[in-house]
N, C-alpha and C positions, 0 to 999 in steps of 0.2 A: 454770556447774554446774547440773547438775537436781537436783531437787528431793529429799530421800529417801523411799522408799517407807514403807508404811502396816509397821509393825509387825504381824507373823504369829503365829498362833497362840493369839490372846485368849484366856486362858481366868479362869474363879471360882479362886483359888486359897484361899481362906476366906471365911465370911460368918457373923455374927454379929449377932442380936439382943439390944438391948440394955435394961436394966432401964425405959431412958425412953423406949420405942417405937423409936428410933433403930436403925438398920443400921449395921455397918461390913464393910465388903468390902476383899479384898484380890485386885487381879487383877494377871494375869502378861502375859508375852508376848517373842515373839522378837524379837530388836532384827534391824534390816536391817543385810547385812554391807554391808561396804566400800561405804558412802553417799558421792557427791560433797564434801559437805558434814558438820560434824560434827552433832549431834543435842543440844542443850542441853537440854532439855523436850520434853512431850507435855503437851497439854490431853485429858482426858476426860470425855467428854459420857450422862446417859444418861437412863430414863424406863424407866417399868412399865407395866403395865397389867394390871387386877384386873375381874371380871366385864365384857370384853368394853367396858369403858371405859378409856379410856388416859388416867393419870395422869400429870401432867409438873412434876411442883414449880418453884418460879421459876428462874431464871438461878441465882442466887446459890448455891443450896441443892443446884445440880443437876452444877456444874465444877466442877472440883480439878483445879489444875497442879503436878505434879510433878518432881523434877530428878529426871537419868537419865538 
């Protein structure tokens, strides 16, 4: 079986700051239909960047796996 395709449509679906500097985000997205295989998780990965310098917090601070 190959492999399932990238989930479409990413989008912000809320984002909030929070009283301790903190972010929380809520994103969306199209699930792939009729994948070979079924789809237990997605890992999501990300980074900003603020006056033309790109900030990347470490590993830890920067994934979140989610079922779904």
């Amino acid at each position: 079986p190959s492999a399932p395709p990238a989930p479409a449509n990413l989008q912000l679906a809320n984002s909030t700051v929070n009283s301790d500097g903190t972010v929380t985000v809520t994103i969306a997205w199209d699930l792939p239909e009729e994948p070979d295989i079924p789809v237990h998780h997605y890992k999501v990965f990300w980074s900003w960047t603020v006056s033309n310098k790109s900030l990347v917090p470490t590993k830890k601070k920067r994934r979140k796996t989610t079922d779904g």
